[in-house]
C-alpha positions in Angstrom: -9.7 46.5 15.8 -10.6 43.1 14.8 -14.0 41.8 13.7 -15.1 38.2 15.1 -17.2 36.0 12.4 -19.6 33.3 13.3 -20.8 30.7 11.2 -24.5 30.4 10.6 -25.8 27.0 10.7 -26.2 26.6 7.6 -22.4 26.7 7.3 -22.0 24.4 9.5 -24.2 21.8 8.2 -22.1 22.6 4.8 -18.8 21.9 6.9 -20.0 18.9 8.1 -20.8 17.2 4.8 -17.6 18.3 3.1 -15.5 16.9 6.0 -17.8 13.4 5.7 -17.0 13.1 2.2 -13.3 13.8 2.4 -13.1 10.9 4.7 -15.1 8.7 2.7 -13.3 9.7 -0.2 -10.1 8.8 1.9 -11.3 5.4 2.9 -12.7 6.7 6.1 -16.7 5.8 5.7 -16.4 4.5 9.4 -15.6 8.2 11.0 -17.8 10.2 8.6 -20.9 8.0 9.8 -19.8 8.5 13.4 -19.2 12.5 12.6 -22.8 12.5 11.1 -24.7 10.4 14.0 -23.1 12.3 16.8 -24.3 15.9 15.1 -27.6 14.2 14.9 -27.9 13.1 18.4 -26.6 16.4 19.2 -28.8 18.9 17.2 -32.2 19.7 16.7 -32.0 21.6 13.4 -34.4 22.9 10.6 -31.3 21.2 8.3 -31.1 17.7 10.0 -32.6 16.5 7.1 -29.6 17.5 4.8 -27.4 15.7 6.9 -29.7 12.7 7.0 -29.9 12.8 3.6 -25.9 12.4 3.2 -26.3 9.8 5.8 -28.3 7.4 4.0 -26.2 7.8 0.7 -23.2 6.4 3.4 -25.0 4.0 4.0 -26.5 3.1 0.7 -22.8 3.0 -0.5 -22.2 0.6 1.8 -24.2 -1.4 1.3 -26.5 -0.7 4.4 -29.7 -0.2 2.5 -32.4 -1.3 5.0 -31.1 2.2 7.2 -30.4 3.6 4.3 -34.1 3.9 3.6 -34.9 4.6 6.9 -33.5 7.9 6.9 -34.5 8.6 3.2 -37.9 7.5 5.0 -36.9 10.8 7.8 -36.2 13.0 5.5 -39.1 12.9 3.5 -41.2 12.8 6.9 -39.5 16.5 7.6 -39.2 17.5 4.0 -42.3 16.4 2.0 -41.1 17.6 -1.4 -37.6 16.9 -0.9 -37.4 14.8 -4.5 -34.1 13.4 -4.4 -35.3 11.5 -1.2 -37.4 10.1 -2.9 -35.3 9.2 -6.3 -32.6 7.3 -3.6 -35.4 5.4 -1.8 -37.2 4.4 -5.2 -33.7 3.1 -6.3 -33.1 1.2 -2.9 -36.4 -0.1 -3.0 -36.4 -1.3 -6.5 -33.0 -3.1 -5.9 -34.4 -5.1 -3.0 -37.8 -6.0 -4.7 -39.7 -3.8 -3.7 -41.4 -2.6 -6.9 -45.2 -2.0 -6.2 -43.1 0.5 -3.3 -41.0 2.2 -5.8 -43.0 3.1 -8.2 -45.8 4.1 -5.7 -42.6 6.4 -4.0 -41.7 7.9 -8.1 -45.5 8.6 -8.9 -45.6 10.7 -5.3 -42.4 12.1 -6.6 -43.2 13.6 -9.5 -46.0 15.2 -8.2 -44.4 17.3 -6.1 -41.4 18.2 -8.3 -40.8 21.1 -9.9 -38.5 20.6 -13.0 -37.2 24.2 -13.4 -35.9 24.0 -9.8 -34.2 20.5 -10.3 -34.3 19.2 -13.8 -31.9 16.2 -13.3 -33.6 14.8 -10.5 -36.7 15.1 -12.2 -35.5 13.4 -15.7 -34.2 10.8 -13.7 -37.3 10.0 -11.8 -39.3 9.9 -15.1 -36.6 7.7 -16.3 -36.7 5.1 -13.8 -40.2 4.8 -13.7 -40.4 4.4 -17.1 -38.0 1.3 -17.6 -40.1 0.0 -14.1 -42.9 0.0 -16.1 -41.6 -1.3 -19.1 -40.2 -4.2 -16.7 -43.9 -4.8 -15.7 -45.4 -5.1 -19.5 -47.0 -1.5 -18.6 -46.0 0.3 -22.2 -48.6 2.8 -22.5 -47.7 4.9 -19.3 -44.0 3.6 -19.7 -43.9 5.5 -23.0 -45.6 8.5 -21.5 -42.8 8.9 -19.0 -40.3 8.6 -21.7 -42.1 11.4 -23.3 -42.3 13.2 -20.5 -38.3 13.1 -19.8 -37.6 13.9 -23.4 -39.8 16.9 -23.1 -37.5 18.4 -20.3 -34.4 17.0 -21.9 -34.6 16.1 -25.4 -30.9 15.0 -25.8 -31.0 11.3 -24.2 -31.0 8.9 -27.2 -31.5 5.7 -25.0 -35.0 6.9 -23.3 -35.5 7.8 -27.7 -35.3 4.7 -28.4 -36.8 2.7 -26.0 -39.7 5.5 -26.2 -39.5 4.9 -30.0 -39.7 1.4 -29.9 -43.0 1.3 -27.2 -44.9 3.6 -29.7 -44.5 0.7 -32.3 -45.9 -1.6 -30.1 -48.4 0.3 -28.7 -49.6 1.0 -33.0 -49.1 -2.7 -33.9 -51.5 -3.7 -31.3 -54.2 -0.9 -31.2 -56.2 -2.6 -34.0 -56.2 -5.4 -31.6 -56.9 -4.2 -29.1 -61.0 -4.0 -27.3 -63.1 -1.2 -27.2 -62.4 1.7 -24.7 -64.0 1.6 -21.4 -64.9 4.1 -18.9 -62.2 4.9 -16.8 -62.6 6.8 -13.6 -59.0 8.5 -13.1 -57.6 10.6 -16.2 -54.7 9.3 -18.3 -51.9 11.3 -16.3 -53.0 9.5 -12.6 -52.6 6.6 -14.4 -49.1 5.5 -12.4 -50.2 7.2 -8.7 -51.1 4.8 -6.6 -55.8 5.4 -6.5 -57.1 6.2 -3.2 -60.4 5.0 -2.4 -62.7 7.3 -0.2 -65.3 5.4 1.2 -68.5 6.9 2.5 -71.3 4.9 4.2 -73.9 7.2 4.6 -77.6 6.7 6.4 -80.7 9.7 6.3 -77.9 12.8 7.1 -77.6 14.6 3.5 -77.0 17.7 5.0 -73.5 16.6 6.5 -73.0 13.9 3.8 -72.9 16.7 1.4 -70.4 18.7 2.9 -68.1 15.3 3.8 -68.4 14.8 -0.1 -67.0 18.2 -0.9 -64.8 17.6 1.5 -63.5 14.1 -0.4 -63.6 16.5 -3.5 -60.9 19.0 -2.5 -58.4 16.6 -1.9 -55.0 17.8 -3.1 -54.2 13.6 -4.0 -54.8 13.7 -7.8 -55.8 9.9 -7.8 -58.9 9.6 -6.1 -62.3 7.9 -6.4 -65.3 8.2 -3.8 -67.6 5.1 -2.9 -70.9 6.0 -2.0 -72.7 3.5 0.0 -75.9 4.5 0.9 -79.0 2.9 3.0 -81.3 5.5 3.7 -85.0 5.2 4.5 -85.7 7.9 2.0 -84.4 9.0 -1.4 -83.2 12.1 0.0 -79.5 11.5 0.2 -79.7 9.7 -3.2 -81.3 12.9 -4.8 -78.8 15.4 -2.6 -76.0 13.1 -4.3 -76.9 12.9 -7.8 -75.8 16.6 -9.5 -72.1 15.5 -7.8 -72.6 12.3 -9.4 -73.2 13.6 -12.5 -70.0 15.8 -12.6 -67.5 13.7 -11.2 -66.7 10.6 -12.7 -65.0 10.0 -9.8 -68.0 9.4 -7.7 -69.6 5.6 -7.6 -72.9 5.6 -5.7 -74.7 2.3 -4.7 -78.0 2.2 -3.3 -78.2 -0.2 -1.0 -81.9 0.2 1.4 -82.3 -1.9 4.8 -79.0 -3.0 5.7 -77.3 -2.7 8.5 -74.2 -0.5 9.6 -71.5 -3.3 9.5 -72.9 -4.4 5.9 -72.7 -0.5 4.7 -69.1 -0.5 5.5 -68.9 -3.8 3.5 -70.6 -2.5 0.9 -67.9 0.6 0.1 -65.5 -2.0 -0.1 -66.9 -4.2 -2.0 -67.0 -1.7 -4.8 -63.6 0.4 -4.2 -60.9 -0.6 -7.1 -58.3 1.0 -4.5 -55.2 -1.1 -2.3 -55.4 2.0 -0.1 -58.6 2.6 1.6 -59.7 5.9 3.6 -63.8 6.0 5.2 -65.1 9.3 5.6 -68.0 9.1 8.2 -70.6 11.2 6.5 -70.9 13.7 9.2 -66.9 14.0 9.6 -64.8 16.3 7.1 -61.5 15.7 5.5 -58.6 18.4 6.1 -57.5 18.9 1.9 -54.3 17.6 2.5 -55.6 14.6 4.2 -54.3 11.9 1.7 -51.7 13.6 0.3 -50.1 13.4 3.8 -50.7 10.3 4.6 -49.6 8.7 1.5 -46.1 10.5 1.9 -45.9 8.9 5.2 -47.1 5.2 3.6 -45.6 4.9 0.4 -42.2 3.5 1.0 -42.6 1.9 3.7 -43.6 -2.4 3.6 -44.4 -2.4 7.2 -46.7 -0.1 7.5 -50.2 -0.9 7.8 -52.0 2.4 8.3 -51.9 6.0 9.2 -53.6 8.0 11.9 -53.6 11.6 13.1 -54.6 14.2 15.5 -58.6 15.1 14.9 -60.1 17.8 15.9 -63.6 17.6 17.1 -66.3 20.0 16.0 -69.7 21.0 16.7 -72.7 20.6 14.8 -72.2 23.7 13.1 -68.8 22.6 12.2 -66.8 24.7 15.1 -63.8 23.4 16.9 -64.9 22.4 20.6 -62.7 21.2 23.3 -61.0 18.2 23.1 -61.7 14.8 25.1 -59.0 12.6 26.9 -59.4 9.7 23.8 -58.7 12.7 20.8 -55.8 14.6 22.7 -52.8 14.5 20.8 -50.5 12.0 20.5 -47.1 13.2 19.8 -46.1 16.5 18.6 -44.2 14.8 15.6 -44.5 12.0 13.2 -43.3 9.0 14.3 -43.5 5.3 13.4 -45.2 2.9 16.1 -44.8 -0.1 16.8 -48.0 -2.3 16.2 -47.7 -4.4 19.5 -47.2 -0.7 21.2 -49.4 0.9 19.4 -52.0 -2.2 20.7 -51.1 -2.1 24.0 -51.8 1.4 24.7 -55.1 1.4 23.4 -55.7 -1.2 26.0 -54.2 0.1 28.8 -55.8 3.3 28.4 -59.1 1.9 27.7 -59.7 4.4 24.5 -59.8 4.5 21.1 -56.7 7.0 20.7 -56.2 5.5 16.9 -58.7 7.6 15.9 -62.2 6.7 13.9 -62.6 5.5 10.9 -62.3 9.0 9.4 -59.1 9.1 10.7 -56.9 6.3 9.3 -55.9 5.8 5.5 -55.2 2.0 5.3 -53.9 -0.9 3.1 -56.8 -2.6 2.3 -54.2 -6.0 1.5 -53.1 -5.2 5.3 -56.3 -7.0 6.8 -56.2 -10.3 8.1 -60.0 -10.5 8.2 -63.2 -9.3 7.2 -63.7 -5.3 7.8 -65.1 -5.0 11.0 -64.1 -9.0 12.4 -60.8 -9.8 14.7 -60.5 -13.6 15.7 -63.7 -14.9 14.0 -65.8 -12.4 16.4 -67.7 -9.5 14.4 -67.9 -5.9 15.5 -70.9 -4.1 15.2 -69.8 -0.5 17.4 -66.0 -1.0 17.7 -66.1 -1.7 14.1 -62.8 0.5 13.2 -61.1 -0.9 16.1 -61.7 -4.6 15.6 -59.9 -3.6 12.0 -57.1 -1.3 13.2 -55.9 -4.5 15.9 -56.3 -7.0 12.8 -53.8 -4.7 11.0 -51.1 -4.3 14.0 -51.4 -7.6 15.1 -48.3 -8.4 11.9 -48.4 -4.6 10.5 -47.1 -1.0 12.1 -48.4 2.3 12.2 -47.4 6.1 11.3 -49.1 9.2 13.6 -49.0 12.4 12.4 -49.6 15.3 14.6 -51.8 17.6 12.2 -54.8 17.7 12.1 -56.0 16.4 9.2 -59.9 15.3 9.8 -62.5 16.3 11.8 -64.7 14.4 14.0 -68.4 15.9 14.6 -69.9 16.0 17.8 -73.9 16.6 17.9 -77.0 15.3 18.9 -77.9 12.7 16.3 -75.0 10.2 16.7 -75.5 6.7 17.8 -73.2 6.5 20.0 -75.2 8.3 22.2 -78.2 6.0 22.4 -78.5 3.3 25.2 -78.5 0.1 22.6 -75.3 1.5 20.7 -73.8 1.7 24.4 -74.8 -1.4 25.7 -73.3 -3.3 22.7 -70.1 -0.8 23.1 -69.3 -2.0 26.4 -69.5 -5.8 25.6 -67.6 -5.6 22.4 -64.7 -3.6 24.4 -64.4 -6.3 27.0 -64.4 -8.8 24.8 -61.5 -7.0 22.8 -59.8 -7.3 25.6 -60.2 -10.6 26.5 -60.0 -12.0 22.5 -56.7 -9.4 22.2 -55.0 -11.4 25.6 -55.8 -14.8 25.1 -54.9 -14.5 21.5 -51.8 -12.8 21.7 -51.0 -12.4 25.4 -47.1 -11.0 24.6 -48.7 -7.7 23.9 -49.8 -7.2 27.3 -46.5 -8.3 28.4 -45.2 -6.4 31.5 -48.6 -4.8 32.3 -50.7 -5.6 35.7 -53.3 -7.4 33.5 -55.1 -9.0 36.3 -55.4 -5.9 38.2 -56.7 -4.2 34.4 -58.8 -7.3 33.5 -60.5 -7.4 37.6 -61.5 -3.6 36.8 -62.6 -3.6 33.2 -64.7 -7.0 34.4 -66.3 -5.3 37.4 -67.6 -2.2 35.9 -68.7 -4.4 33.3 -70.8 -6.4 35.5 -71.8 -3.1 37.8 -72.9 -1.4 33.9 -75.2 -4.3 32.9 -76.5 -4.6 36.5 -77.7 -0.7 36.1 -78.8 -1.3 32.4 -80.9 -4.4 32.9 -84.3 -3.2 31.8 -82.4 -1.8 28.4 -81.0 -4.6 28.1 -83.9 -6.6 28.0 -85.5 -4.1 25.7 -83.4 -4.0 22.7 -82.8 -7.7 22.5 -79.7 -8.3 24.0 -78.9 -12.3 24.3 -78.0 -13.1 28.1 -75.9 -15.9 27.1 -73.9 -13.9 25.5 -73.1 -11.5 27.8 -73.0 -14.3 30.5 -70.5 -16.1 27.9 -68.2 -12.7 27.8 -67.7 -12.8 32.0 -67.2 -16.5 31.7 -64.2 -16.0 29.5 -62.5 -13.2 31.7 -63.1 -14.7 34.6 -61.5 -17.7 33.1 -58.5 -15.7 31.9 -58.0 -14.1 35.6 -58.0 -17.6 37.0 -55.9 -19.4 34.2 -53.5 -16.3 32.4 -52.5 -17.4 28.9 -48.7 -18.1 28.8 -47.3 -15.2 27.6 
């Protein structure tokens, strides 16, 4: 009787590899990248991401490294705390100039590794990032990466001396150096890349409080939180101020009787951070909100943002059903194009990017003014008008998780008739500024038949609203202005 064996996958995987690098060692790289791809095109496996991993060291010896670091890029995406990902892409990104990238990709790095399970890759990343630093002139937190690695390996007499020879540096220049300041983040954030968590709030300190503890949990050790606040009452301010006093973290600016736009403004004028993350204060953060989005960013130069699934929620803070504009996406990560990514927003005629709770941006990725896109300023479509600014030369990430969460209640104002009216125009004229600006993004599409129907319910909206819209204000001309300019795009199309 004879007893039949079958591989697990795992085995296979294994058998893969070792054949690859026999025929690389053999002068075969050609064939082992072949053998790789096709088992990639072929498989849907827990453990592509060990074979993409092998991949982009193929490539990286061949000097391939822009797809090189696309698949360290993959493998990170499916295997968050894969470190030696991250070591490879740090190195490639550092060789091609990258340096801001690789030492934001190290810092991530190192907080997710564990050195008992992988010493070497974790000596090496503290090495590396301490001679990037040293590069930059950065020699305190250069010499505390030196003194890190020794820790874990104390038998390295190069990272000795060049840790020995920062020290005297750093003494010969302390008595020169100014008084302390206050810092926000704590000596050891000191090389991961800060977060800023912006939080424009106005009369809700009920929900702003728990949006606050909400920035608080964050599991991204680098964070501060911008309070901008222009209440008609001191309640928020008072709500704010025990929080205030226990987190250094915390910035709160009192700013009474301005207006919405100049709120979100305000945050940024006083966040220190490149990467930039509002948090509506009646929204929540999921806890691994940055930390996930950061992994996707870091990295990766033509990236502009990150979005997400959100999930709506009640007034109470339960899940409810969700609307066509907040469905899901994708059911994994993937990279989007920005023109693509622009397109389908309007094509479909809704904001599937997500709110301003929803995206972590660069803040170096604008092209304009918060809340502007081609001179015109957004008062309601405020995070769009920045999320096209950003795609119109940038890309996006979406991950599938959800990672913040969008309240739904009765106090919102989107829901009242002023906030709508001013909704509708700015959406047509997104429209309109987005084509005759950059027609190629509508490229393809039936953009007269879109641009007839967006105009007419347009024109059938503000026919039905016309007392409202004389009562809150609302400048004819303008509006008149906005169907002059799609009608004139219907009868003269830009060139495309």
């Amino acid at each position: 009787m004879t007893t039949e064996t079958t591989s697990s996958p795992a085995d296979d995987v294994f058998a893969l590899i070792n054949a690859a690098q026999e025929l690389v060692a053999a002068g075969r790289a050609d064939e082992a990248e072949r053998r790789y791809r096709d088992w990639l095109a072929a498989h849907d496996s827990p453990l592509r991401y060990a074979v993409q991993f092998n991949l982009a060291q193929l490539l990286a010896g061949r000097g391939a490294d822009a797809e090189a670091m696309d698949e360290y890029r993959r493998v990170i995406a499916a295997q968050p705390a894969f470190a030696a990902a991250y070591l490879q892409l740090g190195l490639l990104l550092r060789a091609g100039g990258h340096t801001q990238e690789a030492l934001d990709t190290w810092s991530v790095m190192l907080g997710k590794i564990d050195p008992a399970a992988d010493l070497a890759t974790c000596v090496a990343g503290l090495n590396h990032l301490g001679m990037l630093l040293e590069d930059l002139g950065r020699a305190q937190p250069a010499q505390q990466m030196y003194a890190r690695s020794l820790q874990h390996f104390p038998q390295q007499p190069e990272i000795g001396a060049r840790a020995a020879a920062l020290a005297a540096v750093q003494a010969s220049q302390a008595a020169a150096a100014p008084p302390p300041t206050d810092r926000i983040c704590e000596p050891d954030n000191v090389v991961v890349p800060m977060v800023s968590i912006l939080i424009p709030t106005h009369n809700r300190p009920d929900y702003a409080e728990l949006a606050l503890q909400s920035a608080l949990a964050q599991t991204w050790r680098n964070i501060e939180i911008v309070i901008s606040d222009n209440s008609d009452d001191g309640l928020t301010e008072e709500r704010f101020a025990p929080y205030a006093a226990a987190h250094p973290c915390i910035r709160y600016v009192r700013i009474p009787s301005c207006g919405v736009l100049d709120n979100f403004r305000s945050c940024l004028q006083h966040a220190r951070g490149e990467y930039l993350n509002f948090l509506m204060d009646d929204d929540l953060f999921h806890p691994q909100k940055l930390e996930r989005m950061m992994d996707s960013l870091l990295g990766q130069s033509t990236v502009g943002f990150v979005t997400s699934f959100r999930q709506l929620i009640d007034g109470d803070g339960h899940p409810i059903e969700q609307t066509a504009s907040t469905a899901r996406l994708m059911d994994t990560p993937n990279l989007v194009g920005g023109p693509a990514m622009a397109r389908h927003v309007l094509l479909s005629g809704m904001n599937v990017i997500g709110e301003p709770t929803t995206v972590l941006f660069r803040r170096s990725a604008l092209r304009e003014p918060f809340g502007e896109l081609y001179g015109q300023s957004y008062q309601v479509i405020t995070d769009l008008s920045a999320w096209f600014s950003i795609l119109s030369h940038m890309h996006c990430v979406y991950l599938p998780e959800a990672l913040s969460f969008f309240r739904i209640h009765g106090n919102q104002d989107q829901r009242r008739p002023a906030t709508q009216i001013r909704g509708a125009i700015e959406n047509l004229r997104l429209l309109c500024d987005v084509y005759q600006h950059t027609p190629a993004v509508l490229a393809g599409a039936d953009v007269h038949g879109l641009l007839t129907a967006r105009l007419t319910q347009f024109i059938t909206l503000m026919a039905n609203w016309q007392a409202e819209v004389r009562e809150h204000g609302f400048d004819p001309e303008v509006i008149q202005a906005l169907v002059r300019q799609a009608t004139g795009l219907l009868l003269d199309p830009p060139a495309r």
